[in-house]
ROSE-4610 file (N, C-alpha, C; in Angstrom, 1 decimal, always signed):
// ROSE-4610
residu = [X/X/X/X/X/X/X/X/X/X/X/X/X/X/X/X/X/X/X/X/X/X/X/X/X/X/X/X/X/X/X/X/X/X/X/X/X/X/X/X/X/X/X/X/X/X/X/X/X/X/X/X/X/X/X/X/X/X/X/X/X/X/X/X/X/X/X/X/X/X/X/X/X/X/X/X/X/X/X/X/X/X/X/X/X/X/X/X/X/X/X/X/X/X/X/X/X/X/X/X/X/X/X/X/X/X/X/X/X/X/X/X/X/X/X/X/X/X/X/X/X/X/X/X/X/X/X/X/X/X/X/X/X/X/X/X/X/X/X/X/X/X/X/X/X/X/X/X/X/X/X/X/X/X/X/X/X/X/X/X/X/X/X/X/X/X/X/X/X/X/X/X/X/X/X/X/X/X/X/X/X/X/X/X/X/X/X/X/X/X/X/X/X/X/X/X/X/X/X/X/X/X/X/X/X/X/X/X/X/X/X/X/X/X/X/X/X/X/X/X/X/X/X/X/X/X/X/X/X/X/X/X/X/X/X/X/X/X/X/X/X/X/X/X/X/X/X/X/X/X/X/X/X/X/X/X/X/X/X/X/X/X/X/X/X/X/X/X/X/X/X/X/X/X/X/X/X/X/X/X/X/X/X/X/X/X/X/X/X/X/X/X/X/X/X/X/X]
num = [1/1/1/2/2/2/3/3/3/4/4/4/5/5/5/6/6/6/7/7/7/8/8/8/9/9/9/10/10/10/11/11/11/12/12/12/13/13/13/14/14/14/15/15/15/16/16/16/17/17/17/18/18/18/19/19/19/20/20/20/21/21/21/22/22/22/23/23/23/24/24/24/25/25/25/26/26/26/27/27/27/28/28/28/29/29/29/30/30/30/31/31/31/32/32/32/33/33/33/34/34/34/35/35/35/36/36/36/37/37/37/38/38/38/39/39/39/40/40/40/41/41/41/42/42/42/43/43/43/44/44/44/45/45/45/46/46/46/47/47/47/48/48/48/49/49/49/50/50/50/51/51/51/52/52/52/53/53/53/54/54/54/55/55/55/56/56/56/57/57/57/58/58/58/59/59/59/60/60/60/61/61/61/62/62/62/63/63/63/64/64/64/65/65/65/66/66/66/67/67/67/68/68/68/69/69/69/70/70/70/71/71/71/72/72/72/73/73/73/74/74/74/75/75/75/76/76/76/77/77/77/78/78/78/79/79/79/80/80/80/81/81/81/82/82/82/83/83/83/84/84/84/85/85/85/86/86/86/87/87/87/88/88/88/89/89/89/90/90/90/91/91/91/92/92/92/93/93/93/94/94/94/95/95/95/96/96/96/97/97/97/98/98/98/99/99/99]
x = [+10.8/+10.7/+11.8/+11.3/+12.3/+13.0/+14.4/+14.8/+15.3/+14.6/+14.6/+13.5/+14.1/+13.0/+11.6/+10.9/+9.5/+8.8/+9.7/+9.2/+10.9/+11.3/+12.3/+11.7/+12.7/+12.7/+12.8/+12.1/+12.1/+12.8/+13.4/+14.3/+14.2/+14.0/+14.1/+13.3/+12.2/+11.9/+11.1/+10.5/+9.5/+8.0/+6.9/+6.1/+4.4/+4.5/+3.5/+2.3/+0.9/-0.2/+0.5/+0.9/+1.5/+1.9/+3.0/+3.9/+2.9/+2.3/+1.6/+0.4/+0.3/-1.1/-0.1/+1.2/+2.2/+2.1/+1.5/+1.9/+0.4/-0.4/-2.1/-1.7/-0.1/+0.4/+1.0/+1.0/+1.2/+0.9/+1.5/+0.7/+1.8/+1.0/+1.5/+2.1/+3.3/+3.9/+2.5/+3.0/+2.3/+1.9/+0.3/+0.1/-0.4/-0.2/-0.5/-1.7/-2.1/-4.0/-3.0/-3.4/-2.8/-3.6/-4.5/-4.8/-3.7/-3.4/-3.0/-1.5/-0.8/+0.3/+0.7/-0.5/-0.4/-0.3/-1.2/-1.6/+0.1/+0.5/+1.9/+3.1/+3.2/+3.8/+4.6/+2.9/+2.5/+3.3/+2.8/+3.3/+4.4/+5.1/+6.5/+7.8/+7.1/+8.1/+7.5/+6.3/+6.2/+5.8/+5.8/+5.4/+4.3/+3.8/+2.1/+1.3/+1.6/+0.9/+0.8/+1.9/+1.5/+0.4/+1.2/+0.1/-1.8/-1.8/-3.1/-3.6/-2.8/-3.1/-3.5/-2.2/-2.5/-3.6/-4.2/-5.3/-7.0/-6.7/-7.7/-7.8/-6.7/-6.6/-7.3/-6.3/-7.0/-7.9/-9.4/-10.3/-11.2/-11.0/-11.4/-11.5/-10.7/-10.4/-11.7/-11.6/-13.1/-11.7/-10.9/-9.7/-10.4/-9.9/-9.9/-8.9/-9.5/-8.4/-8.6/-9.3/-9.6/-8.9/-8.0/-7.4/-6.5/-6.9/-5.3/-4.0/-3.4/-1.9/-2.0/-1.0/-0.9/-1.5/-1.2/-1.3/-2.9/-3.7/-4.8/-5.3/-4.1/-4.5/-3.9/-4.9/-4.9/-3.9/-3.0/-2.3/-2.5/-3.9/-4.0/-3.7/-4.0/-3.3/-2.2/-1.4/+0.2/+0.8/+0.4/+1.1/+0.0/-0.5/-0.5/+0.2/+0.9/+2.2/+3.3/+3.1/+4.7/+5.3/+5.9/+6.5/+5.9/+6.2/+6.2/+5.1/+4.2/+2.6/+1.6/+1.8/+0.8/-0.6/+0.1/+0.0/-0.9/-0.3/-0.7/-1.7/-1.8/-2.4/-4.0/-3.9/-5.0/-6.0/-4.9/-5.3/-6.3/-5.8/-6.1/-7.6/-8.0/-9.0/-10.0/-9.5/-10.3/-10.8/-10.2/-10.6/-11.9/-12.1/-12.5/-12.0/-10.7/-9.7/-10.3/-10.3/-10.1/-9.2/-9.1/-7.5/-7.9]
y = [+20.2/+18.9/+18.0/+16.9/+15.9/+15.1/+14.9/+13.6/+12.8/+12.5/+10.9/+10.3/+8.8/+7.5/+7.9/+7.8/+7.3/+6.0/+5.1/+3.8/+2.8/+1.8/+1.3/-0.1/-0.3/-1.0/-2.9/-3.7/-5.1/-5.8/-6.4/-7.4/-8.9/-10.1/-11.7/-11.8/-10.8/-11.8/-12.6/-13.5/-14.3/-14.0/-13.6/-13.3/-14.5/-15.6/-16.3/-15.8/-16.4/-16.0/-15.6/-16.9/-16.7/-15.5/-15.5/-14.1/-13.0/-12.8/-11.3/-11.2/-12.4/-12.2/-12.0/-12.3/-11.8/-10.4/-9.5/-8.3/-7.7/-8.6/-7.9/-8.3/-8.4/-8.8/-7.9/-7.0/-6.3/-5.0/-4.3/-2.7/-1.6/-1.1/+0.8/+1.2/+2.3/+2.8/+4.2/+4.6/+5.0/+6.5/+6.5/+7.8/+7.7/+6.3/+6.3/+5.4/+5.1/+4.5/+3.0/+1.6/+0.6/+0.2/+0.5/+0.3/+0.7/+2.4/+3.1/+2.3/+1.6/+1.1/+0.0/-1.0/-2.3/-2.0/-1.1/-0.5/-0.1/+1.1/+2.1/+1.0/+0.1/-1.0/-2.0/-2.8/-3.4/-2.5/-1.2/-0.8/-0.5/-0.3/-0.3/-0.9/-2.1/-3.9/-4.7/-4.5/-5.5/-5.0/-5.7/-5.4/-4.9/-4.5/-4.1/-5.4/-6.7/-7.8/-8.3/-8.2/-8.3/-7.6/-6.4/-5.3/-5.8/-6.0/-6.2/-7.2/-7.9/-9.5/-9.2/-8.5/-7.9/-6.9/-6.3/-5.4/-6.0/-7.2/-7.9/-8.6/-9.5/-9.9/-8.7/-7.9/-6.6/-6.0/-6.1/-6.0/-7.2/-8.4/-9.6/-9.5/-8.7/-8.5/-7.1/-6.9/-5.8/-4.4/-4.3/-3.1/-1.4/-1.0/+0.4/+1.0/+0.8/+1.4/+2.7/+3.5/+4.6/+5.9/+4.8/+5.3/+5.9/+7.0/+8.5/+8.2/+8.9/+9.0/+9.9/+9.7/+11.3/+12.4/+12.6/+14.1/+14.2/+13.1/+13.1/+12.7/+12.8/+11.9/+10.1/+9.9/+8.2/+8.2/+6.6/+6.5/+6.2/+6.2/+6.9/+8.3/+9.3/+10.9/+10.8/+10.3/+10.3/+10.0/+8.4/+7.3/+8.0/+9.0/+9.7/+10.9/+11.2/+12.2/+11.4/+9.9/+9.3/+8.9/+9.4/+9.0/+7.5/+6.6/+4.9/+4.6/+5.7/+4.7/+4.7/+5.3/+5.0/+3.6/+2.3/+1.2/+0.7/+1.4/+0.5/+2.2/+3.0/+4.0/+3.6/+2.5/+2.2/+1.1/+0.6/-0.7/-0.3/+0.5/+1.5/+2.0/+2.7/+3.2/+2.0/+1.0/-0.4/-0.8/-0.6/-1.5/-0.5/+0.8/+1.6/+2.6/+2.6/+3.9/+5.3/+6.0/+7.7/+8.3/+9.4/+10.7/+11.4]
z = [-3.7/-4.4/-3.8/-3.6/-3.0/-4.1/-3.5/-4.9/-4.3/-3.2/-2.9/-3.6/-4.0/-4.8/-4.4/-5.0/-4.7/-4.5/-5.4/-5.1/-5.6/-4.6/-4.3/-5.4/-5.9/-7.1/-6.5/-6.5/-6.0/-6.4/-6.6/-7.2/-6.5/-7.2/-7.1/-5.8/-5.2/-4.6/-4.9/-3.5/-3.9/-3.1/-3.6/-2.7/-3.4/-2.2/-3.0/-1.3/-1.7/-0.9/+0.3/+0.9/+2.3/+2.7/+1.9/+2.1/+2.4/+0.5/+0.8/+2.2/+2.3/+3.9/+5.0/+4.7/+6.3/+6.5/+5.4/+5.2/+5.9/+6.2/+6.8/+8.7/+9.0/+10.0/+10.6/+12.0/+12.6/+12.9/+13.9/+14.6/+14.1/+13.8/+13.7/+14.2/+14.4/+15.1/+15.9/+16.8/+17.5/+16.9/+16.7/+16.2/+14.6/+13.9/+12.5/+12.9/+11.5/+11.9/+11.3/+12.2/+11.7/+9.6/+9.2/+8.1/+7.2/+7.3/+6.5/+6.5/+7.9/+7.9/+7.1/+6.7/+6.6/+5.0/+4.3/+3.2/+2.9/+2.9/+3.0/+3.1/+3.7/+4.1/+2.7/+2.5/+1.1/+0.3/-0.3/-1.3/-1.7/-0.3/-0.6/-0.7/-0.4/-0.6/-1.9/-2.3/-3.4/-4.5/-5.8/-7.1/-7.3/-8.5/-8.5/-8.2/-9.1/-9.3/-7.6/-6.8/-5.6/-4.7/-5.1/-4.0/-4.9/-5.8/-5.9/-5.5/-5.2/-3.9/-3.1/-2.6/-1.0/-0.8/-1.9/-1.7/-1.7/-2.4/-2.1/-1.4/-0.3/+1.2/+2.3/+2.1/+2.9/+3.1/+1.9/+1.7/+2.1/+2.0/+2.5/+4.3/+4.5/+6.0/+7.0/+5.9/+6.4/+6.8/+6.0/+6.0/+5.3/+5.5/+5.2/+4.5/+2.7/+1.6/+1.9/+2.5/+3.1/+4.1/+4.8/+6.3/+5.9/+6.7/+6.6/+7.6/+6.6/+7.0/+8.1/+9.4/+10.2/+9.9/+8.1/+7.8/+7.1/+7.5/+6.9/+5.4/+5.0/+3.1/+3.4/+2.2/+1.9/+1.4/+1.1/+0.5/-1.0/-1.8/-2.9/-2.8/-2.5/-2.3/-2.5/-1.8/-1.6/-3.0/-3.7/-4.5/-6.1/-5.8/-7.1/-7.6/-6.7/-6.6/-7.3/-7.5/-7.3/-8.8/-9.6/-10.7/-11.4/-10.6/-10.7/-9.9/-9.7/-8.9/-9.6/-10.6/-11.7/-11.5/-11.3/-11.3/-10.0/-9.3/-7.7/-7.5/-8.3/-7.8/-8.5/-9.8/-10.3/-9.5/-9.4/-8.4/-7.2/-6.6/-5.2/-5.9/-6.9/-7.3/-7.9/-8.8/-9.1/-7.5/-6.7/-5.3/-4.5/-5.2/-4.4/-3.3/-3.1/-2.8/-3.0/-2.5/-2.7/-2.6/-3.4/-2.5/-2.1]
């Protein structure tokens, strides 16, 4: 069992449309599928109320709430393990997500 955070706590920022579409912005490190990046990414810099922005940008985009991590599971799989994902793990399954 790890006891490192699960989910890093946000504080004052500010994330209006702009922002959260900056986050449907850039490539994967090499070896991860870029969806699963852009997804994994999102949820670990912004609020729930954002990530569900950003999950419906991302969907708008013709994205894959779908795409595995290296190890083959979604980032629903993962962010239902997580103490504090409860929220963004609903969101993920409202959008059509699987684990």
């Amino acid at each position: 069992m790890s006891l490192k955070k699960d989910k890093q706590k946000v504080l004052g920022e500010m994330f209006d449309d702009e922002r959260i579409a900056g986050f449907l912005i850039g490539d994967a490190p090499e070896g991860m599928n870029r969806d699963f990046y852009l997804l994994e990414r999102a949820y670990r810099s912004m609020k729930a109320e954002n990530f569900e922005t950003f999950v419906r940008l991302f969907q708008a985009q013709s994205l894959d709430l779908n795409s595995p991590a290296p190890d083959g599971r979604t980032l629903l799989a993962r962010i239902e393990e997580h103490r504090q994902g409860a929220e963004y793990a609903a969101i993920l399954r409202t959008a059509g997500g699987r684990a």
